[in-house]
C-alpha positions as CSV (number, residue, x, y, z in Angstrom):
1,X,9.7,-22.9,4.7
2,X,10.9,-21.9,1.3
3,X,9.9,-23.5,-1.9
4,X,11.9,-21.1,-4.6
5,X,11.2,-23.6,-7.1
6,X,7.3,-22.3,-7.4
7,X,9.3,-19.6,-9.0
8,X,10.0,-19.6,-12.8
9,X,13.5,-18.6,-13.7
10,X,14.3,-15.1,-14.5
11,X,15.3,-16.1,-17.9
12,X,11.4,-17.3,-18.7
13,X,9.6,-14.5,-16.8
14,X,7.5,-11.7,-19.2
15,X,9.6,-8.3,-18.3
16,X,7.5,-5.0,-18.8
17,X,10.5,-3.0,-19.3
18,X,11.2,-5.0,-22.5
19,X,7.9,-4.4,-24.1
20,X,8.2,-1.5,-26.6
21,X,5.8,1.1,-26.0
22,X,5.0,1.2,-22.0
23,X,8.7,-0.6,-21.4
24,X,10.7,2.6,-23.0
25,X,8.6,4.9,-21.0
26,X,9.1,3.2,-17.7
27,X,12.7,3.4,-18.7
28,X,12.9,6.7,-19.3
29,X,14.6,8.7,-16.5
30,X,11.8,11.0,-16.1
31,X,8.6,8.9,-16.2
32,X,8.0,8.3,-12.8
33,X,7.9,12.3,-12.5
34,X,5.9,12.7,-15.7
35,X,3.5,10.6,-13.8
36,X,3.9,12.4,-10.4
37,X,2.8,15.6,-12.2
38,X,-0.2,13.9,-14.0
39,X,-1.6,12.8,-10.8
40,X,-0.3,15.7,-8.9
41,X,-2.2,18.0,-11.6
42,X,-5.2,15.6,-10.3
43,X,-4.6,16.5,-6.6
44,X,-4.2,19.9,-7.1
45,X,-8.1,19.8,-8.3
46,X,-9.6,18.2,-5.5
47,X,-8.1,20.4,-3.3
48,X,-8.9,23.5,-5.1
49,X,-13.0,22.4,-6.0
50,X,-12.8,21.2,-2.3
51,X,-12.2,24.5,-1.0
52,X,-14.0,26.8,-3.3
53,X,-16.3,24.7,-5.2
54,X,-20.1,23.4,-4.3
55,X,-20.1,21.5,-1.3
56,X,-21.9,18.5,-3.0
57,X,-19.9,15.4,-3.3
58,X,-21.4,14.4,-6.5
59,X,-21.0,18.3,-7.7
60,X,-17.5,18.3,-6.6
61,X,-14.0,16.8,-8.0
62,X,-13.0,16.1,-4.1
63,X,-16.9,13.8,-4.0
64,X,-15.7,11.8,-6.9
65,X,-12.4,11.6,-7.7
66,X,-10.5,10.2,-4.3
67,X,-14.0,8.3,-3.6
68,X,-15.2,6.6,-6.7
69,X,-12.1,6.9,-9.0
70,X,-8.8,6.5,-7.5
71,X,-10.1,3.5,-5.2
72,X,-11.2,1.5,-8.0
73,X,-8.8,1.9,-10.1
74,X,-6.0,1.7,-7.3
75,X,-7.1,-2.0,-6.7
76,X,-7.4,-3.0,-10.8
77,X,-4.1,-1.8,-11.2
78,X,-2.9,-3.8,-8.4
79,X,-4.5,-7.2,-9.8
80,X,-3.6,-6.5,-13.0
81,X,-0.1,-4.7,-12.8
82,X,1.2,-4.1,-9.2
83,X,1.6,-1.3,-7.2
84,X,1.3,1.8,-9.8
85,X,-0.3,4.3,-7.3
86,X,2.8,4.2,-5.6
87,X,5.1,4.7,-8.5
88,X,2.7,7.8,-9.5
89,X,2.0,9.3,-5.8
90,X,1.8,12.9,-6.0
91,X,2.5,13.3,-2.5
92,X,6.4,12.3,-3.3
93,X,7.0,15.5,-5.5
94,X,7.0,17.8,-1.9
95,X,9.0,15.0,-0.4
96,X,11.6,15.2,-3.6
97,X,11.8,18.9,-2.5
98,X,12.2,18.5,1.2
99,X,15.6,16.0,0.2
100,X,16.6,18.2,-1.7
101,X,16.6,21.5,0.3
102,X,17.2,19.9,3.8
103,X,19.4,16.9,3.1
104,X,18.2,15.0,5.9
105,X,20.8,12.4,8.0
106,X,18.3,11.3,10.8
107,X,17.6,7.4,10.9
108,X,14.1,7.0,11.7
109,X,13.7,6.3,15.6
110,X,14.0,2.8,16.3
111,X,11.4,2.5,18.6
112,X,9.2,3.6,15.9
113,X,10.3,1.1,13.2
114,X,8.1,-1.6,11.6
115,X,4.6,-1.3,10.8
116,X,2.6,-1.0,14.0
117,X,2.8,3.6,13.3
118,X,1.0,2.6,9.7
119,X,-1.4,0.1,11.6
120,X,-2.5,2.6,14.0
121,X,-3.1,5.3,10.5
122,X,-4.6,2.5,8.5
123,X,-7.6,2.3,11.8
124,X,-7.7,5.7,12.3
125,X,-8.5,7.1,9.1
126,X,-11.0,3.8,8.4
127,X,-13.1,5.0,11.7
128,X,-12.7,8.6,10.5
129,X,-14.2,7.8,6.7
130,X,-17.1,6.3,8.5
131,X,-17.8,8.9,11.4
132,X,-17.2,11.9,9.4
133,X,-18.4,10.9,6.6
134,X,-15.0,12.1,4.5
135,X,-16.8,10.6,1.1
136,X,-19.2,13.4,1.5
137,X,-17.3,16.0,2.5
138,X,-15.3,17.7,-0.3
139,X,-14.1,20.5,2.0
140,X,-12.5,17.8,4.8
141,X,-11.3,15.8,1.4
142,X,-9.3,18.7,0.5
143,X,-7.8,19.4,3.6
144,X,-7.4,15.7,3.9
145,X,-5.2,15.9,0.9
146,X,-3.2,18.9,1.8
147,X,-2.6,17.2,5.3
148,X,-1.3,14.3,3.3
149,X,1.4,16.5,1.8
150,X,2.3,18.2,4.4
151,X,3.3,15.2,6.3
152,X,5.0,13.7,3.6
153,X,7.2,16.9,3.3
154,X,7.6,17.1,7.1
155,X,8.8,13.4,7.9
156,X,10.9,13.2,5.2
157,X,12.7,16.5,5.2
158,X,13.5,15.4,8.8
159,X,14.4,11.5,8.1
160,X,16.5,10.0,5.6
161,X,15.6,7.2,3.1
162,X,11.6,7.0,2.3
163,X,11.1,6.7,6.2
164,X,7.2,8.1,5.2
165,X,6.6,5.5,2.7
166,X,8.0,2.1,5.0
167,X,6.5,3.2,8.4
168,X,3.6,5.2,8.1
169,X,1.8,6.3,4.6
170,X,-1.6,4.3,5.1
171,X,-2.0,4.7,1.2
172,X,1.1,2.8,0.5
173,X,0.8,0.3,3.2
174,X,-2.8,-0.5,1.4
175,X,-1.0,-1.2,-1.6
176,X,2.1,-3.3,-0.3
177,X,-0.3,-5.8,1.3
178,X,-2.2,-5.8,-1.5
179,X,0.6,-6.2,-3.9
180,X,1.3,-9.5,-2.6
181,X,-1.4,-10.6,-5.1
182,X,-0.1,-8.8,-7.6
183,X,1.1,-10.6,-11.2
184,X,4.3,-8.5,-11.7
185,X,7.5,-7.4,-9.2
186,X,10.7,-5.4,-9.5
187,X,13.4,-8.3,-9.8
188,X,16.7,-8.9,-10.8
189,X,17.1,-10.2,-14.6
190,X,20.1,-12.5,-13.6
191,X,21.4,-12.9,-10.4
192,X,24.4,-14.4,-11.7
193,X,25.5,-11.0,-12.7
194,X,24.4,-9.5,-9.4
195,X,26.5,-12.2,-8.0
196,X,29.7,-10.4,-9.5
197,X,28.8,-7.1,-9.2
198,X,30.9,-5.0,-6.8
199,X,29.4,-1.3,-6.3
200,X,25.8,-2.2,-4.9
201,X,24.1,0.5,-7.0
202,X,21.0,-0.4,-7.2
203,X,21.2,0.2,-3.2
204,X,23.6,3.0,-3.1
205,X,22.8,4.6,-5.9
206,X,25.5,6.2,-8.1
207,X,25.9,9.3,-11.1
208,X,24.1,9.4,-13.8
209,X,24.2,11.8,-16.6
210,X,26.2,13.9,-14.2
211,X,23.6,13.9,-11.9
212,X,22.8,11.8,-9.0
213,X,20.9,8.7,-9.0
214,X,19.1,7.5,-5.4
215,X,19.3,3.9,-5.2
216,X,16.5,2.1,-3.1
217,X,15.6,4.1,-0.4
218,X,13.3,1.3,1.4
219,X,16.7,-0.7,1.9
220,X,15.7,-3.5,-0.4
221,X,18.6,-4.6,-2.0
222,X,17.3,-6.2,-5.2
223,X,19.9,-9.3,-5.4
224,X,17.7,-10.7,-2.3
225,X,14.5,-8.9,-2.2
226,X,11.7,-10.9,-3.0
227,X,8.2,-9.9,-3.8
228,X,6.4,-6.6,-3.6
229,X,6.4,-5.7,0.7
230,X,7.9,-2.4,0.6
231,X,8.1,-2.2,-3.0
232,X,6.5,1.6,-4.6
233,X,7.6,0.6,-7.9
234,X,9.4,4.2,-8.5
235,X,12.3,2.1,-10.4
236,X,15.3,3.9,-8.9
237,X,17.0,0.9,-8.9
238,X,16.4,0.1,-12.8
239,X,18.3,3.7,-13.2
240,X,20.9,2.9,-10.5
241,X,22.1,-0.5,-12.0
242,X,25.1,0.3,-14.2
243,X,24.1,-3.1,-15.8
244,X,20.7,-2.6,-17.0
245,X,19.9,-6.0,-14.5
246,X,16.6,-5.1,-13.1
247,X,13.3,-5.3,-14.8
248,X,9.4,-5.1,-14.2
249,X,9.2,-9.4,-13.9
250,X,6.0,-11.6,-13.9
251,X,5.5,-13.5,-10.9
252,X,3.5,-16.2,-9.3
253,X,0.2,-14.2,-7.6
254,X,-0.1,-14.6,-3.9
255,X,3.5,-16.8,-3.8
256,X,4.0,-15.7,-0.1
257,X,1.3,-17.9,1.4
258,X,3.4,-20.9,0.5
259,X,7.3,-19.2,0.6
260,X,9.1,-17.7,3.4
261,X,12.1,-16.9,2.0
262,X,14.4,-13.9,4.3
263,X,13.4,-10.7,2.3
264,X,15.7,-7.8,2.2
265,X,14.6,-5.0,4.0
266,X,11.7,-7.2,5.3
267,X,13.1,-10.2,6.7
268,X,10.9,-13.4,7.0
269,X,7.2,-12.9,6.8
270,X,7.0,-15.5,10.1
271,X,9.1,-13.4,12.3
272,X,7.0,-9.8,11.7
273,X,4.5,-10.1,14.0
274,X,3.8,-6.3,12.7
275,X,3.3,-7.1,9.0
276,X,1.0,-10.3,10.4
277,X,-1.0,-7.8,11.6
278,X,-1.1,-5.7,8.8
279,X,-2.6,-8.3,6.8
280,X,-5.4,-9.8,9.4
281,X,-6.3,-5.5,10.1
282,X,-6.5,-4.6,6.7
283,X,-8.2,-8.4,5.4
284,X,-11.1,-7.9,8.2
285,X,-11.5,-4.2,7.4
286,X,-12.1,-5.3,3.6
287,X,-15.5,-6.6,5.5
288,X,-15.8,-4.4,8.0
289,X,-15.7,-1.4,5.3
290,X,-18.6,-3.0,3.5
291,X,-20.4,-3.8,6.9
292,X,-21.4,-0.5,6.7
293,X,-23.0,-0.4,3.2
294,X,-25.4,-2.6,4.7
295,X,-28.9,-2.7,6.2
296,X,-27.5,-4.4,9.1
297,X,-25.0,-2.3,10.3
298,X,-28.1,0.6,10.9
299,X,-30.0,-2.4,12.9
300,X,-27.6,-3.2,14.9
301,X,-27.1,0.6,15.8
302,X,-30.7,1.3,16.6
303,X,-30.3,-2.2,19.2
304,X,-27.6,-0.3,20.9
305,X,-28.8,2.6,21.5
306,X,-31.9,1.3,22.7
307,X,-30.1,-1.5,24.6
308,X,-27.3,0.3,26.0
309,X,-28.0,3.9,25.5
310,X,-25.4,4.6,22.9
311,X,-26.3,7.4,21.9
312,X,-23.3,8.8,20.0
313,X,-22.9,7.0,16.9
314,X,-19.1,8.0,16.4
315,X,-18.9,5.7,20.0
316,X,-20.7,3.4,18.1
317,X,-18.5,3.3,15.1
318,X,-15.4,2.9,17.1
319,X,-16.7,-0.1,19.0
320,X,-17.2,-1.9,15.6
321,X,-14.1,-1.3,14.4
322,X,-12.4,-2.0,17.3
323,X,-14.3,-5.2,17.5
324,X,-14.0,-5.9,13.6
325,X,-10.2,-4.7,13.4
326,X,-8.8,-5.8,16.7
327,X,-10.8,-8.3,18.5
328,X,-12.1,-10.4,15.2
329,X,-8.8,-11.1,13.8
330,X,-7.3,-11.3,17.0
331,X,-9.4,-14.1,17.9
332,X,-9.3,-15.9,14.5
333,X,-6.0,-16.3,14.0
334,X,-5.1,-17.1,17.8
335,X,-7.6,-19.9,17.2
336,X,-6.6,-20.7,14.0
337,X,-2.8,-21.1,15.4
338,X,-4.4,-23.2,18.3
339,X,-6.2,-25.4,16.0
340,X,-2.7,-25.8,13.8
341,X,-0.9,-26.5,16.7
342,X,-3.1,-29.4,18.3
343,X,-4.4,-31.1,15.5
344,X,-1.7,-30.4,12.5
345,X,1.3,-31.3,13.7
346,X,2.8,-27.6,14.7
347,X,2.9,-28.3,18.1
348,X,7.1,-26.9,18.2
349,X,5.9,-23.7,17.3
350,X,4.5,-20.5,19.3
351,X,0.9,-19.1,18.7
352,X,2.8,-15.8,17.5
353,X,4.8,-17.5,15.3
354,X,2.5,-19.8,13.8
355,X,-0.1,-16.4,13.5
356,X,3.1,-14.7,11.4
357,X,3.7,-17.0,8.9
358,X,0.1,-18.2,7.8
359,X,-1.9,-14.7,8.0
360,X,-0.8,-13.8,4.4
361,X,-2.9,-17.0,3.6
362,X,-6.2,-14.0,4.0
363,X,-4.5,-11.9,1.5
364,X,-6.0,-12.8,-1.6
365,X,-9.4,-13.1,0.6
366,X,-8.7,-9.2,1.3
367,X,-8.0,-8.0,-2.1
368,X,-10.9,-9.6,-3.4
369,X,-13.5,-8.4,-0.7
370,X,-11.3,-4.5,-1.1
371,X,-11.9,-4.9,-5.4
372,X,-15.7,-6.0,-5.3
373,X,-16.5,-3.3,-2.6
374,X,-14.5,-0.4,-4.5
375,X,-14.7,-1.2,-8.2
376,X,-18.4,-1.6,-7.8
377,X,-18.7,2.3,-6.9
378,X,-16.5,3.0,-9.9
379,X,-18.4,0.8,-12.3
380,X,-21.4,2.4,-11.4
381,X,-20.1,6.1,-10.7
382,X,-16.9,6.4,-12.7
383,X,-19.3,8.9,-15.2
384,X,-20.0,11.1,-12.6
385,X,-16.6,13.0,-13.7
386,X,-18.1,14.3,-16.8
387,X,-21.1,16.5,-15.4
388,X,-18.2,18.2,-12.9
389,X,-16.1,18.5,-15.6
390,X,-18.7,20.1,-18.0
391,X,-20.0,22.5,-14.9
């Protein structure tokens, strides 16, 4: 189903890159580096009071600023902007190296393409956060971080394209799904003028300045991409188009739970069964992640181990997620499409297919249980900088 006229024209739509101020910086060749540095500067402190400093979370830059600070201000910037953090990663200024000195030509393995690698990350390090406690561990934080860069460096000094960023960064995937609820998107100005355009730039990338200029390297060709999935926001593409056509474009929040238009680089939402489950694994671990804030979560332990002589409460933890990532959402939505199928009039299409196309419906459900959770700790802690910073 596509509805493009939920849309507003490109014409009518507000265009960040217009606005004076924030607009000429986002033009300017060099911002999304500038940026990269900032927050690289920010890295680069965590991992060093991680390693050296007190091993107190709320003594130590590596207890307060991935935990309480980034988090929150991760998802604001999602609902208010897009996806920012992606645009500013520091863990792309080792990858920018590793192009550079290596020149990699290898496609990424086919067998490993989609979103099922990131999935598998995405659980993985949610299980770990919780039975290792990483939020009070500045030393594991640190090394967490430096692990972070060193498998952005590796993967993409091996690969070509952003092959870290599309099929495995859990960060990034975080923020694509979560961008789907975002007010603004990278979009053509007129597509009538994409329409004539014959060198594909903003794909292919061309010179600039005497230097060259990377087009996409996600494979979304703007003329046809739609929406943020797969989208960092690093702009390439505004520098790439020899016809200053692309822009920072409002949007409609949340569009895809009604549109199902083919994406570039993406395809149709209804036909990734991987990005379906993307969304159900990282909408149910929105609760699942605040599950264990709760009093209940600690009853329910104690009834196991008395019960069925649990004993090991990393066991524990993985049983819960694996129920509350796997076998919740898996259920759900196999009922759901059941339900949809028998009583609404779907009865021509597959319980997969019907699963693909309406799970971005929980989206917005996500975001919002992700941004109470997370901007509640940074409401109430985002002070805790100042004492660490005064030490």
């Amino acid at each position: 189903m596509s509805l493009p006229l939920l849309a507003p024209p490109s014409s009518s739509r507000r265009d960040l890159l217009r606005w004076p101020v924030v607009g000429r910086f986002l033009r300017w060749r060099h911002a999304r580096a500038a940026l990269q540095l900032g927050t690289g500067t920010l890295a680069g402190l965590v991992i060093a009071d991680g390693l050296f400093g007190p091993q107190v979370s709320s003594a130590n830059f590596a207890g307060v600023l991935p935990w309480v600070h980034w988090r929150g201000l991760v998802l604001l910037a999602l609902l208010v902007l897009g996806n920012v953090f992606c645009m500013a990663c520091p863990f792309m200024l080792p990858r920018r190296v590793a192009k550079r000195v290596f020149g990699p030509t290898r496609p990424w393995p086919r067998a490993l393409r989609g979103k099922w690698a990131a999935i598998a990350l995405l659980g993985l390090f949610l299980w770990s956060y919780e039975a290792f406690d990483l939020w009070d561990s500045p030393w594991v934080t640190a090394w967490l971080t430096l692990a972070y860069f060193g498998a952005a460096f590796a993967v993409d000094a091996f690969f070509r394209g952003a092959a870290f960023c599309k099929h495995l960064c859990p960060i990034g995937h975080f923020n694509f799904v979560h961008g789907l609820v975002s007010p603004f998107e990278v979009a053509v100005r007129d597509p009538d003028r994409c329409a004539s355009c014959r060198t594909k730039d903003c794909i292919r990338g061309r010179e600039l300045d005497g230097r060259p200029q990377s087009g996409c390297e996600l494979w979304l060709f703007q003329p046809r991409k739609v929406g943020n999935m797969d989208c960092t926001f690093c702009l390439d593409c505004v520098q790439a188009c020899p016809h200053d056509n692309v822009g920072l474009l409002a949007r409609v929040p949340a569009l895809e739970v009604v549109d199902d238009p083919v994406r570039s680089g993406v395809g149709r939402f209804g036909r990734r069964p991987d990005l379906a489950a993307l969304v159900l694994v990282l909408t149910f671990a929105g609760f699942v992640n605040a599950f264990g804030m709760v009093a209940a979560l600690h009853d329910l332990r104690a009834w196991t181990g008395a019960a069925l002589g649990l004993a090991s409460e990393r066991l524990f933890l993985a049983a819960v997620f694996a129920a509350g990532l796997v076998v919740l959402p898996a259920a759900a939505a196999l009922t759901a499409a059941w339900a949809a199928r028998r009583l609404g009039g779907a009865r021509g299409s597959g319980l997969l297919e019907l699963v693909g196309r309406y799970a971005y419906v929980l989206a917005p459900t996500g975001a919002a249980m992700w941004f109470a959770h997370h901007f509640f700790h940074f409401a109430i802690g985002a002070h805790t900088v100042l004492p660490i910073a005064r030490a």
